[in-house]
Every structure is written in structure tokens, then in C-alpha cells.
C-alpha positions as CSV (number, residue, x, y, z in Angstrom):
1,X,-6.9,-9.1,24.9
2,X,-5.2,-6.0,23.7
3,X,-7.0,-5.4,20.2
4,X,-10.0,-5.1,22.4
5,X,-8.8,-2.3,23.8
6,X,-9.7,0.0,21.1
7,X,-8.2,3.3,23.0
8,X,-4.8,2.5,22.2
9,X,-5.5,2.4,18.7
10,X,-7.6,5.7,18.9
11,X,-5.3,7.3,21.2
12,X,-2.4,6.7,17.5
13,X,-4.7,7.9,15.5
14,X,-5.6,11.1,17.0
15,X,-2.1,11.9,17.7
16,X,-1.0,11.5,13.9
17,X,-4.2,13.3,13.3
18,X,-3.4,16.5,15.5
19,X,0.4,16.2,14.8
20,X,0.6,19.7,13.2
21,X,-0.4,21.0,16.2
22,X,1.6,18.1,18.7
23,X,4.4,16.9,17.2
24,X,4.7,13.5,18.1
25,X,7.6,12.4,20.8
26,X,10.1,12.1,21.0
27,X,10.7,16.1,21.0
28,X,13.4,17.4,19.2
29,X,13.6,14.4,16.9
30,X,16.1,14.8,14.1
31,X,17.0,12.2,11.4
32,X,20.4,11.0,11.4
33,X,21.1,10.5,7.7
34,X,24.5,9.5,8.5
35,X,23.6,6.1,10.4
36,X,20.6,5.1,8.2
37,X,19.9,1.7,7.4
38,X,20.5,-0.2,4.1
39,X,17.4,0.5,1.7
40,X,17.4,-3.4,1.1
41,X,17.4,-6.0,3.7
42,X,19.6,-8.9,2.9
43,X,20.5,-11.8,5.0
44,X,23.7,-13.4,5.9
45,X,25.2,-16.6,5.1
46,X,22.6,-17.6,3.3
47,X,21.6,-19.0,0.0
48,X,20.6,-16.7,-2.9
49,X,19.0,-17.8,-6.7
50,X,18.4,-15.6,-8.9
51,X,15.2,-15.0,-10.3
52,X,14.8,-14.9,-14.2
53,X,14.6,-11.3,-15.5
54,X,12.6,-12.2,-18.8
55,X,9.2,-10.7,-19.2
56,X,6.1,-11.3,-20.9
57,X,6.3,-10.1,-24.5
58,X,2.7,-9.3,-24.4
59,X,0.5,-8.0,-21.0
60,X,-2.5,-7.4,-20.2
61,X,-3.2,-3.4,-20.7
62,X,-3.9,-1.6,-17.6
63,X,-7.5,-1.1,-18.8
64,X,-8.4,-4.5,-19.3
65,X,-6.9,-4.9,-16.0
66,X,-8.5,-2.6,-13.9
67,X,-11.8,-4.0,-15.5
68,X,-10.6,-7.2,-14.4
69,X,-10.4,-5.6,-10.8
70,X,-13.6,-3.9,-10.6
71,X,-15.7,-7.1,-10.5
72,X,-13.7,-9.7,-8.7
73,X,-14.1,-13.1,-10.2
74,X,-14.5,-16.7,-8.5
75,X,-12.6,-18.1,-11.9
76,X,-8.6,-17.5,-11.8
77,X,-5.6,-18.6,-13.6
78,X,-2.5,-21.0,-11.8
79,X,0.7,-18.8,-11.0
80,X,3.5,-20.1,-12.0
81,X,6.3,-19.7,-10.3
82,X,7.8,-17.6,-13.4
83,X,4.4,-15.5,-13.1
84,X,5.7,-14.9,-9.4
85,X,8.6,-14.0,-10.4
86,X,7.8,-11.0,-12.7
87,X,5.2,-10.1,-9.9
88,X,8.0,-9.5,-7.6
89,X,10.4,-8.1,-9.7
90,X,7.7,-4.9,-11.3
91,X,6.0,-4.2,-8.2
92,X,8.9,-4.5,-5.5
93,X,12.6,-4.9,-7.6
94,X,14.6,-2.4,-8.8
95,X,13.5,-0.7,-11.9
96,X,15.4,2.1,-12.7
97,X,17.8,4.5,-10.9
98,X,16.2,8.1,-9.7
99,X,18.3,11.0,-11.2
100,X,15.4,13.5,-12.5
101,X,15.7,17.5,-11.4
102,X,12.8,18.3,-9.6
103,X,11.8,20.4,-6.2
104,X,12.5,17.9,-4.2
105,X,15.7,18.6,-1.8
106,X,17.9,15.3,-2.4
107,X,18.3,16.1,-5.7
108,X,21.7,17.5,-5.0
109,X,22.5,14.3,-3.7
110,X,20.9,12.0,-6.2
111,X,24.3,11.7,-8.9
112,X,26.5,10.3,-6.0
113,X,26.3,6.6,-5.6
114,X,26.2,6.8,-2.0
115,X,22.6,8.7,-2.0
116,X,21.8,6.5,-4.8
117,X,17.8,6.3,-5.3
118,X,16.4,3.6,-7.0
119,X,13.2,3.5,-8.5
120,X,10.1,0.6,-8.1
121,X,7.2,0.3,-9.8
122,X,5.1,0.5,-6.6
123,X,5.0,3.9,-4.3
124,X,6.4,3.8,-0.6
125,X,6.1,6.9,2.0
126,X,9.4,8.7,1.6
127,X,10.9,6.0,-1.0
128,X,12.1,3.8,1.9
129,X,10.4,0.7,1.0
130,X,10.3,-1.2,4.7
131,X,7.8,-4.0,3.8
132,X,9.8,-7.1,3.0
133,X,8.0,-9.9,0.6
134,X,8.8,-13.9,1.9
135,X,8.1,-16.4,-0.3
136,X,6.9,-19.8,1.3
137,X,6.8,-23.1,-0.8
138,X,5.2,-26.3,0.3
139,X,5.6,-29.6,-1.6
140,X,3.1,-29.0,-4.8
141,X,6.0,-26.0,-6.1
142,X,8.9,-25.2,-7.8
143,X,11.5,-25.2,-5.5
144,X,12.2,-26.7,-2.4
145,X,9.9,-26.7,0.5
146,X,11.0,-23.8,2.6
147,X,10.8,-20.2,3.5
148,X,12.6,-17.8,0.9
149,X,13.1,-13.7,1.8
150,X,13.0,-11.7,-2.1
151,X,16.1,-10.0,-2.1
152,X,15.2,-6.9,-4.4
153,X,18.9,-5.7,-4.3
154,X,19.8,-8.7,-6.2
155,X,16.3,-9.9,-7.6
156,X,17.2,-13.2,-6.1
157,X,15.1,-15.5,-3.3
158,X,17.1,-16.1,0.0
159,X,16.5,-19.2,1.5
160,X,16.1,-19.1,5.6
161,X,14.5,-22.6,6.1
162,X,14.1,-26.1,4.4
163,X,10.7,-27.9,5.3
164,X,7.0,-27.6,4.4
165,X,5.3,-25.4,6.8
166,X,2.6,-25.2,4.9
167,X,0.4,-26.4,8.2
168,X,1.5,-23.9,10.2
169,X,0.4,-21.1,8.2
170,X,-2.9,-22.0,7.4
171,X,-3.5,-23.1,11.1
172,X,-2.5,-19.5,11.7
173,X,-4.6,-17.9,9.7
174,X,-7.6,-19.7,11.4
175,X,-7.5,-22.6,8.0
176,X,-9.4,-19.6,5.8
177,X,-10.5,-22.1,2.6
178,X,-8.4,-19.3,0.4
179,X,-5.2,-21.1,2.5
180,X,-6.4,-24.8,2.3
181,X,-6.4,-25.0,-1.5
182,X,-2.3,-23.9,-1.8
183,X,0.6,-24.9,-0.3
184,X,2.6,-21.6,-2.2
185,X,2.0,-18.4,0.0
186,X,3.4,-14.5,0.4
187,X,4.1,-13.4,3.3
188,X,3.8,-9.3,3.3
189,X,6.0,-7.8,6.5
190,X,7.2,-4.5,7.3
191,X,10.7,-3.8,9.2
192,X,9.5,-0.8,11.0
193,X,13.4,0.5,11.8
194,X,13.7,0.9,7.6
195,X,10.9,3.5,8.2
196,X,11.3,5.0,11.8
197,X,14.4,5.9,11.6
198,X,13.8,9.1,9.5
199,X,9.6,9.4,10.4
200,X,10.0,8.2,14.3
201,X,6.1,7.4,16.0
202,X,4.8,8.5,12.6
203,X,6.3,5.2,10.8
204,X,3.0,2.8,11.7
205,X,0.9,4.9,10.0
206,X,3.2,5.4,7.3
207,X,3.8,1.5,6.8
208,X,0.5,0.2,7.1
209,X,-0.2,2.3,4.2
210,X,2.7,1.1,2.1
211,X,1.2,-2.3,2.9
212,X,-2.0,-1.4,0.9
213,X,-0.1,0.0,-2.0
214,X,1.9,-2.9,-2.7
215,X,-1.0,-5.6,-2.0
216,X,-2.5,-3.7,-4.7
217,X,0.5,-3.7,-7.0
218,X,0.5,-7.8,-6.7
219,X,-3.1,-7.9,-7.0
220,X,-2.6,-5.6,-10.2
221,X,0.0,-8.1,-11.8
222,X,-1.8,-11.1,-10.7
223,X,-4.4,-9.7,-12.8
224,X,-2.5,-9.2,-15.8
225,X,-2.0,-12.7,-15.8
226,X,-5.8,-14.1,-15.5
227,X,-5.5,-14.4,-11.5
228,X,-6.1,-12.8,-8.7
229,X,-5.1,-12.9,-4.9
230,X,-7.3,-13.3,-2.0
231,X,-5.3,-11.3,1.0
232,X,-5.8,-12.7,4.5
233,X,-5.7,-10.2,7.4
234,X,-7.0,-11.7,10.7
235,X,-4.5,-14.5,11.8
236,X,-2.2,-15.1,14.8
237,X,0.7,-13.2,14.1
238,X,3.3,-14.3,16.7
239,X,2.9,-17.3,15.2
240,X,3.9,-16.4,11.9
241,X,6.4,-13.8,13.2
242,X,8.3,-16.7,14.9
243,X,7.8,-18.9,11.8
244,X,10.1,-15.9,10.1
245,X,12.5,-15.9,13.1
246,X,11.1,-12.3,13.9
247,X,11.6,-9.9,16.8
248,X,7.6,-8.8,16.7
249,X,8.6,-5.0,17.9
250,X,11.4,-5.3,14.9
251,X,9.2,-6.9,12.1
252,X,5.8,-8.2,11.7
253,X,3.6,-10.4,9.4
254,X,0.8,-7.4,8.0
255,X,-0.7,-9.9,5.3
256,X,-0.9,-13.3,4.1
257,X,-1.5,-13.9,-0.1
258,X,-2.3,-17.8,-1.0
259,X,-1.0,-18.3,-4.2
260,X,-3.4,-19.7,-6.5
261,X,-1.9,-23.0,-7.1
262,X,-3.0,-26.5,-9.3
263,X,-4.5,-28.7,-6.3
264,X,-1.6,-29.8,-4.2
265,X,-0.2,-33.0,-3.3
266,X,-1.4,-33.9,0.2
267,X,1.5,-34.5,2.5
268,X,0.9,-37.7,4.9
269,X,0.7,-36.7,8.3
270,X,-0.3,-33.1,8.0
271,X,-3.9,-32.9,7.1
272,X,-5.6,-31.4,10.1
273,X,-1.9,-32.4,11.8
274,X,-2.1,-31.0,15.8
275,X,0.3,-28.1,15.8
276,X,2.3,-27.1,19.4
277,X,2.4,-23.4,18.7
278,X,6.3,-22.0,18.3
279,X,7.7,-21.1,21.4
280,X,10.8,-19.7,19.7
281,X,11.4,-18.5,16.2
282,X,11.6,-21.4,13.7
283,X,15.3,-19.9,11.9
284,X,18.3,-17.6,13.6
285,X,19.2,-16.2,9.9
286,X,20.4,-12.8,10.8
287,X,20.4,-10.0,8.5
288,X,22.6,-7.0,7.6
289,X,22.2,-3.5,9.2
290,X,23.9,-0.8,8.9
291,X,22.8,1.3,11.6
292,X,24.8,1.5,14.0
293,X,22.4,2.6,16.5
294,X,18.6,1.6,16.5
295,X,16.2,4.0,18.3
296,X,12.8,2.3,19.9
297,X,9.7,4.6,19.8
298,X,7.7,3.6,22.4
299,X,3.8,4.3,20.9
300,X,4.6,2.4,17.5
301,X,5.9,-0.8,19.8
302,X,2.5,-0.3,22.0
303,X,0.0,0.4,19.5
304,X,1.8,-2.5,17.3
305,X,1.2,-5.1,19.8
306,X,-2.2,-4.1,20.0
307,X,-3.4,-4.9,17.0
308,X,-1.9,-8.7,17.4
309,X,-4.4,-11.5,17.5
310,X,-4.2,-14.9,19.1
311,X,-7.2,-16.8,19.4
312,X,-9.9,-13.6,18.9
313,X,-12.3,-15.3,15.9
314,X,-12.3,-13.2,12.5
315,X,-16.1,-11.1,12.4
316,X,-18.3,-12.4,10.4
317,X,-18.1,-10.8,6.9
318,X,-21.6,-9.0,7.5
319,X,-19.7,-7.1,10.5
320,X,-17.8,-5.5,8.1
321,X,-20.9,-3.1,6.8
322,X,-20.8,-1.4,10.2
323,X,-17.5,0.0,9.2
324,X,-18.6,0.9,5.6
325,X,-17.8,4.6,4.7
326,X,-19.5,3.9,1.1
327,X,-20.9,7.3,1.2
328,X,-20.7,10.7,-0.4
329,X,-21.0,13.3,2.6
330,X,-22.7,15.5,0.9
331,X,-26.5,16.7,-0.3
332,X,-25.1,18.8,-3.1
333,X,-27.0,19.0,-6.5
334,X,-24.8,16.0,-8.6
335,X,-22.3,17.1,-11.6
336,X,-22.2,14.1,-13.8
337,X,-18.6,13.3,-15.1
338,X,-18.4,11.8,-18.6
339,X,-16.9,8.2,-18.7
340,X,-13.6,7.4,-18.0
341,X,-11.1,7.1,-20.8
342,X,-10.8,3.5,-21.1
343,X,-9.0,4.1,-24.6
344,X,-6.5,5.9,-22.5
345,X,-5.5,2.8,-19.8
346,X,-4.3,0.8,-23.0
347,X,-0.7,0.6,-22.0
348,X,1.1,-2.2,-21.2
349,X,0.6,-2.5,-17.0
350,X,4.0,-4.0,-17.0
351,X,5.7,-0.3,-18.9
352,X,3.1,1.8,-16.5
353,X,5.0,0.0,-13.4
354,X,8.8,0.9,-14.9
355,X,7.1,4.4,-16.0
356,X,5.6,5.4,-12.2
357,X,6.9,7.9,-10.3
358,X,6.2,11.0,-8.2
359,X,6.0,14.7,-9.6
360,X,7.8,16.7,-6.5
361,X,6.4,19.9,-7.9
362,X,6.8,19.9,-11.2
363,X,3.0,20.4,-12.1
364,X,1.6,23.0,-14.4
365,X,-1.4,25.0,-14.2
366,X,-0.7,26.0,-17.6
367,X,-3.1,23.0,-18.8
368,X,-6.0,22.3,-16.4
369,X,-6.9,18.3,-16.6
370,X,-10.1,17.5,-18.1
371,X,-13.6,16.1,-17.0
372,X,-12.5,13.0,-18.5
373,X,-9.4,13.3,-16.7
374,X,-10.7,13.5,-13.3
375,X,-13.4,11.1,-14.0
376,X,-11.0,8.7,-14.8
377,X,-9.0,9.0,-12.2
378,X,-11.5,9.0,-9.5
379,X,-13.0,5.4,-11.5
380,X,-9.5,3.7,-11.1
381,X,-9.6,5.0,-7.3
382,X,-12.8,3.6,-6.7
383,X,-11.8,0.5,-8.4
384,X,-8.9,-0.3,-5.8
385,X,-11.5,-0.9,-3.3
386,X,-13.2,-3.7,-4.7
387,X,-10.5,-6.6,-3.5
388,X,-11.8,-9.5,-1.9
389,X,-10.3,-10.6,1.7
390,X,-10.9,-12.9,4.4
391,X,-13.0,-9.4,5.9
392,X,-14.9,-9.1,3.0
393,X,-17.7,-10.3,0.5
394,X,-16.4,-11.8,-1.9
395,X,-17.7,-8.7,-4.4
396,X,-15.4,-6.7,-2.9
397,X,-17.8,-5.0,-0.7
398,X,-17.7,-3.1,1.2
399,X,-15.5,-0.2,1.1
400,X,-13.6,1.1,4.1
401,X,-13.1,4.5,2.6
402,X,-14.8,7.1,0.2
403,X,-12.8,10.2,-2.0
404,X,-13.3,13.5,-1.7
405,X,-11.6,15.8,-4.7
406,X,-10.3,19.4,-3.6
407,X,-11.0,20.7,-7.6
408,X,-8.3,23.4,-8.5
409,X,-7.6,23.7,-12.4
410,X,-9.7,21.2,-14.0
411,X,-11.7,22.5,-17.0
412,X,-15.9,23.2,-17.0
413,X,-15.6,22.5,-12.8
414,X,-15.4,25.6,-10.6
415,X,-12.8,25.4,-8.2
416,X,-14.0,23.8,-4.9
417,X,-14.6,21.0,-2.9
418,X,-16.6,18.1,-4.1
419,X,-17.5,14.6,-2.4
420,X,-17.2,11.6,-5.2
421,X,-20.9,9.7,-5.8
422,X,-19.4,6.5,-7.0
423,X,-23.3,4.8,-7.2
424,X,-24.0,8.0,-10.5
425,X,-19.9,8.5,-11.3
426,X,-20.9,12.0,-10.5
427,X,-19.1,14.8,-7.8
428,X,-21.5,16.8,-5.1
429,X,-20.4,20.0,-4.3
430,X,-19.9,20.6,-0.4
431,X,-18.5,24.2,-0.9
432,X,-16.9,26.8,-3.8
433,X,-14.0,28.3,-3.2
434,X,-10.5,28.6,-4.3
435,X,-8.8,26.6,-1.4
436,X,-5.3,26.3,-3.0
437,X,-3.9,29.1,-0.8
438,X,-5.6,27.2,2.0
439,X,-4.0,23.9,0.8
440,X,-0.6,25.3,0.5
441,X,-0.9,27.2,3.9
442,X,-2.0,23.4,6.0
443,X,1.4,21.8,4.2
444,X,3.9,21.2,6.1
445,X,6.5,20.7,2.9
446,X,8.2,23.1,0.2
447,X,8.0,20.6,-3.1
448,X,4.4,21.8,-4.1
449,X,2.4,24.9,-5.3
450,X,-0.7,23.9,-4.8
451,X,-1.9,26.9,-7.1
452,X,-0.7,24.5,-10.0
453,X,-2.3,21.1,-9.4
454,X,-5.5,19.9,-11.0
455,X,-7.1,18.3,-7.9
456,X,-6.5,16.7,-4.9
457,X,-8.4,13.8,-4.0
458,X,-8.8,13.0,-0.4
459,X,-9.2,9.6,1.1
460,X,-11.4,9.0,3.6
461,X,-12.2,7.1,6.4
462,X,-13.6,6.1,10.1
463,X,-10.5,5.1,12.3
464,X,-13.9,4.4,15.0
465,X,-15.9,2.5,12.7
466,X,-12.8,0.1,12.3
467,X,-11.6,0.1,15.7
468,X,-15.5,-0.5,16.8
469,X,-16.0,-3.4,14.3
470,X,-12.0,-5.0,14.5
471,X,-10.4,-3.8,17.6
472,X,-7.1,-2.1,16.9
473,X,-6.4,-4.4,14.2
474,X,-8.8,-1.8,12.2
475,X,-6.3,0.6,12.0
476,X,-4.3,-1.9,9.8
477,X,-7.0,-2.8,7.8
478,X,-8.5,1.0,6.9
479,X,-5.2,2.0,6.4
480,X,-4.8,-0.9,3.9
481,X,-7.3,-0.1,1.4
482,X,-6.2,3.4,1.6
483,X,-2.7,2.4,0.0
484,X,-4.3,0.1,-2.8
485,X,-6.6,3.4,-4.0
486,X,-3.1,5.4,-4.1
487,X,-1.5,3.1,-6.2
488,X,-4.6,2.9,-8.8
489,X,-4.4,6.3,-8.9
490,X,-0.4,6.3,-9.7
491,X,-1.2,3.6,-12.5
492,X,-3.9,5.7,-13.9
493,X,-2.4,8.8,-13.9
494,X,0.9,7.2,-15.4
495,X,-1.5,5.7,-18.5
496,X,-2.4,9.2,-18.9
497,X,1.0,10.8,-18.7
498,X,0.4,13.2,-16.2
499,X,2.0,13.7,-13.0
500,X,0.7,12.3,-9.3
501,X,2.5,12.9,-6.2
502,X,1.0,11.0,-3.0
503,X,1.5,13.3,0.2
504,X,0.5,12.9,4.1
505,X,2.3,16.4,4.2
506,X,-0.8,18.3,5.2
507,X,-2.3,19.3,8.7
508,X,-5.5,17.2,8.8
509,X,-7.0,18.9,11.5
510,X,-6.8,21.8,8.6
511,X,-8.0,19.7,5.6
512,X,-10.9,18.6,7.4
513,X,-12.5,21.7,8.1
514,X,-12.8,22.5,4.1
515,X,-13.8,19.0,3.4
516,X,-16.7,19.7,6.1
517,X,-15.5,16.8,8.3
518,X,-15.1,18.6,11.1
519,X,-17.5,17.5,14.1
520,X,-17.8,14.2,12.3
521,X,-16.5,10.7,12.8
522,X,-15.0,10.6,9.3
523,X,-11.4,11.4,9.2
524,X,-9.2,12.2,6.0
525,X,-6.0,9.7,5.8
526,X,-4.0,10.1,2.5
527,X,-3.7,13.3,0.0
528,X,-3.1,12.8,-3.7
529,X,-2.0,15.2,-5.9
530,X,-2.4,15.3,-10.0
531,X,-2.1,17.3,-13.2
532,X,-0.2,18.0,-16.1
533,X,3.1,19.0,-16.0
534,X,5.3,21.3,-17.4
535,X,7.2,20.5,-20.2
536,X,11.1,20.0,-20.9
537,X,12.2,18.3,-17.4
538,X,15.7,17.5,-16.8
539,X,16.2,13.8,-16.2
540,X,17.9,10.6,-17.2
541,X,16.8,7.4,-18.6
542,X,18.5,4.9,-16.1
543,X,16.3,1.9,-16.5
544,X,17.4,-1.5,-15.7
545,X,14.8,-3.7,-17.0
């Protein structure tokens, strides 16, 4: 079996690793801007019903959220299928339209409707959103049995297929118990061309971090609500791609969400029903594109296929702690960092999702972030980790990744670099130094001075823990939880009202060395940036909802 043969997935990892040094294939590559696809995938001949736009009057505040999230709970609320609704129009619908001045290099672009951006609530690599959500009802819900695509262009559910496959999922994700007490599921797949086309190879590594940002946007919302989700990783995914009518080197199944549900209505004739695996996909509902030309990239179809699973068992949950990375690196004397500024996460999660964006430069040295600050930050990051999945405890633990902080203007710290003790909410120093020359020298983009940041937190992981423990479907799964602590760290920094920009922009062959990773197994896999910003920026108030 492929996924077994973890070299392939080591062989991707080192080469997005040491890209900075060898670009990735094909050489030459250039994005053709010209013959890009649509930002929203919408199907043809199909039909659409729009989802209400009313919200809560009252939400939960992020604080009490992220509380909420930091000690995952057996005891959860019924979604409704107008809770659903608001889930998928704050973390993946159209919020607002993009038109603020800032260092980034579209902005000359950004007033003509053609180059329109629109803004979501949750962060994608690049803004090019390629993970589509599917919506699949069984008998116990609200609308028809059937398969439904949410078209965020229109905030609307397409439907592709009338009949309760309820079954079929939950024999293909190996009938987890979090599957067998729904019949109302999301489906979580990324359409790698939406992505490729302007990144090329670099697009799995890109997408299966997107993945973990918005899992962690639905899990945030969910939460807001009294619920949570429980997301399922290990399961055959041919079977699901052809239950989606999926090309598997085009789009793929990443993660399956069971709605929590009232107890459904058995169905006579399916309860522990034998199942002849799909030979073919279960629809033919095409969908637009626009490109006119679609490139293939030969190391994203080869390390996608393989991570796939067919019959491989799940690890026990106690594997997981081989591939734990629950540590702090370093033997340095501890700084203790005060408490985080709960009274500062009291806004409405709902606004903080409308309110998110990226800085692109705009920070300002001019006033350093606090202890508080940073402590906070680094809390909500740690938080994100504790999710519960069909590879975990159900505590949460453990994590796949640890943080790192790069300290450049934050006040009673001195500048250097620092390994995050999550156990005492403290920071261990691992070396002093001014390292925001070294920063900006090991970035590959122009939109940052890294001389004006507060910090940069590093994530951080063991691709050959992973790969050791899960075969390549590892890679999936670290990359994953490294998306869910960039979002918490969006959210929190947005409660705060300062900036955050997330960035893969740096050589990590470079990073490493200064984070004193070099030699080791661990591996840094995302960069954020935050601080305060400077005042008076041009933009526009273009919201929608």
C-alpha cells in the first residue's frame, strides 16, 4: 500500500522544505493570471436554495468560546440546520469585498470588478480558497436526502444527488461511533487546480493547511452554539471521492465532520446494510471552469495518491503519542508571561469573523505589543490544538505541533528567540539576538519589514514522526492542526485589534537555524506575523453581511 511507503511523503516535504534553495519543478513556472480559474466553484444545471442570511442577535464571545475549546466536552448541543447555515456562511461565504491600500501588489488591481477580492471570515494561502464544503443529509434532516455542494458565490446549497447515502459514508470511514449517531455530515475537499495554478507542486502543502484553518473556523462556530465537531481523518477516500463524482487527482475528500444531530430515524434495510464499493462516481454534475488550460504537476498527483487509504486500519489512538511534538526545545531559564487577556476576547466571534483579515505590511514598530499581548496570543494558539478526532484522545491530546515565538518589539522581553512552555504559560529563551534583519533577509516576499512586527510565532512539527506513526497520510494530518493554530491566532489577534499576517514566505532551511532546529527532526511549517499597526489606513467599508 502506498501510504506505507513513507518516502514519498518525505521526499514532498523536503523538497518544500529546501525550496529556497530548489525551486520546485516545473522550472521556469510562471502564473498565467489571464486563464485563472473562477474563485468559486459552481455546478451546472443544477438546483440552487438559498440559504437564510439572518444571524444570531446574540453569540457566544470569542472568549467564552475559546474556553469552550480548550477542554473539549462529551456534552454538545443539536445543530440545526439554520445553525449550519450561519456556520457556512461566517467561516466560508462572502463577507465583505477587499479594497484596503496596503503593500500588497494587487492593490492596483483591487477597484476593478474583474480582480475583485472578496473577503471570508476564515484565512486561505494566497486568498484562493480551493477547499469546497458538501453538505450530505440523510433522512433524520431538513431537506431532502441527498448530497448538496455550498455555493459561497451565491450562499445557496447545490444539489448533485437525491438518496440517503448515509451508509456509505460511515462504512467509509471504517463506522467511527462519531458517524453512527448522525445521518447529517460535511464533507471538507480541496480542488487542487483552484490552488496550483498560481503555486504549482507547492499547492498540497498549501491546501492541506487551508484544510486545518477552516476545520477550525467550523469548530469555532459550532462552539458558539453549545456544540462541537468531531473531524474524521482516516477513511477510504476513493470511496468517498466517487460518492462526490470526483476525479481523485482533480479533488479529494481531506475530512469528514458528523453533525451532531437528535438520534435519527433508522432506515429499514440499511443498518449494517452490505455495501459493493463504487466502481464509478455516484453523480456526473459537472461544474464551471474557466481555465482554459489545466496544467498537471506530477509530485502533488503522486504524493496525493499516497496518502489514500483503502482498507489500512486507523492506529490506535495511543499511537498517536509517538508523534507528539508537546515539547518546548529548549533548557532555557523560564520567563513567566502574565495571563492572557480574557477581558480582551469578549467580542462577538460572529463580528471577529467579518472583522479578520491580513496586514500586508502595514505594521508599526511605533507600539511594541505587550506581555499580555503575546501571552494571549500564544494561549489562543495553543488552544487550537486541543480538538478531538478519530486520531486522538478525546482531551484533545496530543498535539502534533509546538510554537516557537521570534520576539522583536514586544515590551519587558529582549529581542530573541524563545520556545513556548505551554505546561507554566511561560517562554524559554534558545538565543538573544536581534534576528529581524535575519528574518527579512530568509523572505522570499516584499509586503513585510520585519523590523516592525511584534513577533513571529513559528509552528512546529515532525513531518517523520507523522509519516512513522500514519504513513503519508501524516503529512495531511500535521499539516492540519497547523492551520487550526493559524486561525486561533487570526481570531485572537482580531479581538485585540491588531494586525496578523500568516506567511510560508520564508526559507525554512534559514528559519531553522535561528530557531536551533537545525540537525533535529523537528521542522518549522507555518510563520505568523503580529503587532500593532499604524494608524490612519486607507480602506473601504464594503461589508455584505
Amino acid at each position: 500500500m502506498l501510504n506505507r511507503e513513507i518516502q514519498i511523503g518525505r521526499d514532498y516535504a523536503e523538497a518544500v522544505f529546501d525550496r529556497a534553495i530548489r525551486p520546485f519543478e516545473p522550472p521556469g513556472f510562471a502564473t498565467n493570471w489571464k486563464d485563472q480559474p473562477s474563485r468559486f466553484k459552481t455546478y451546472l444545471s443544477v438546483e440552487r436554495f438559498p440559504l437564510p442570511l439572518e444571524s444570531p442577535s446574540h453569540f457566544a464571545s470569542f472568549g467564552d468560546v475559546l474556553a469552550r475549546l480548550a477542554s473539549p466536552r462529551a456534552d454538545v448541543k443539536d445543530l440545526t440546520f439554520d445553525d449550519v447555515a450561519t456556520m457556512l456562511l461566517y467561516t466560508h461565504g462572502l463577507l465583505n469585498r477587499r479594497i484596503a491600500v496596503s503593500w500588497n501588489r494587487d492593490d492596483r488591481v483591487l477597484s476593478m470588478y474583474p480582480q475583485a477580492v472578496y473577503g471570508r471570515g476564515t484565512a486561505s494561502g494566497g486568498g484562493l480558497y480551493p477547499t469546497e464544503i458538501y453538505l450530505v443529509c440523510g433522512a433524520g434532516g431538513s431537506l431532502l436526502p441527498g448530497v448538496y455542494h455550498y455555493d459561497t458565490a451565491h450562499h445557496a446549497l447545490e444539489r448533485l444527488f437525491e438518496g440517503d447515502v448515509t451508509a456509505r459514508i460511515q462504512a467509509a470511514v471504517f463506522n467511527h461511533p462519531a458517524a453512527s449517531e448522525t445521518d447529517q455530515f460535511l464533507l471538507l475537499a480541496p480542488n487542487f487546480w483552484k490552488n496550483s495554478f498560481k503555486y504549482n507542486t507547492f499547492c498540497y502543502h498549501v491546501v492541506t493547511q487551508d484544510l486545518g484553518v477552516l476545520l477550525y473556523s467550523l469548530r469555532l462556530v459550532a462552539a458558539g452554539f453549545g456544540s462541537d465537531f468531531q473531524f474524521l481523518s482516516w477513511f477510504q477516500d476513493e470511496e468517498l471521492n466517487r460518492l462526490l463524482g470526483f476525479d481523485t487527482v482533480a479533488d479529494s475528500v481531506f475530512a469528514v465532520l458528523p453533525i451532531p444531530t437528535a438520534p435519527r430515524r433508522e432506515q429499514p434495510g440499511t443498518a449494517g446494510a452490505s455495501l459493493f464499493p463504487l466502481a464509478n462516481p455516484l453523480f456526473g454534475q459537472a461544474s464551471f471552469q474557466r481555465s482554459q488550460k489545466l496544467l498537471n504537476f506530477p509530485l502533488i498527483e503522486s504524493t496525493h495518491l499516497a496518502t489514500l487509504i483503502d482498507t489500512e486500519q486507523r492506529p490506535e489512538t495511543s499511537e498517536a503519542f509517538k508523534a507528539t511534538d508537546d515539547t518546548f526545545g529548549s533548557s532555557g531559564e523560564l520567563i513567566a508571561l502574565p495571563p492572557p487577556a480574557l477581558d480582551r476576547l469578549q467580542s462577538d466571534a460572529l463580528q471577529l469573523f467579518q472583522q479578520r483579515r491580513s496586514s500586508f505590511g502595514t505594521f508599526s514598530s511605533q507600539a511594541p505589543l505587550s506581555q499580555q499581548e503575546l501571552s494571549t496570543l500564544l494561549y489562543s494558539a495553543s488552544t487550537a490544538r486541543n480538538y478531538v478526532s478519530d486520531v486522538k484522545r478525546t482531551d484533545g491530546l496530543p498535539h502534533f505541533t509546538s510554537l516557537m515565538a521570534v520576539v522583536v518589539n514586544v515590551e519587558g522581553i529582549a529581542r530573541g528567540v524563545y520556545a513556548y512552555d505551554e505546561r507554566q504559560h511561560g517562554l524559554r529563551l534558545v538565543q538573544e539576538g536581534d534576528f529581524s534583519r535575519f528574518l527579512q533577509q530568509h523572505y522570499f516576499l516584499k509586503n513585510y519589514n520585519m523590523a516592525e512586527i511584534g513577533v513571529m510565532i513559528a509552528v512546529v512539527g515532525s513531518v517523520d514522526k507523522m509519516l512513522a506513526v500514519y504513513g503519508n497520510r501524516g503529512y495531511r494530518l500535521l499539516n492540519a492542526e497547523v492551520g487550526m493554530v493559524a486561525q486561533s491566532v487570526y481570531m485572537a489577534a482580531t479581538a485585540m485589534s491588531f494586525g496578523c499576517g500568516a506567511t510560508l514566505g520564508f526559507s525554512n532551511v534559514g528559519v531553522n537555524k535561528i530557531l536551533g532546529l537545525e540537525g533535529s527532526e523537528r521542522r518549522s511549517l507555518l510563520f505568523l506575523l503580529a503587532g500593532h499597526e499604524r494608524e490612519g489606513s486607507a480602506n473601504f467599508d464594503c461589508r455584505y453581511v
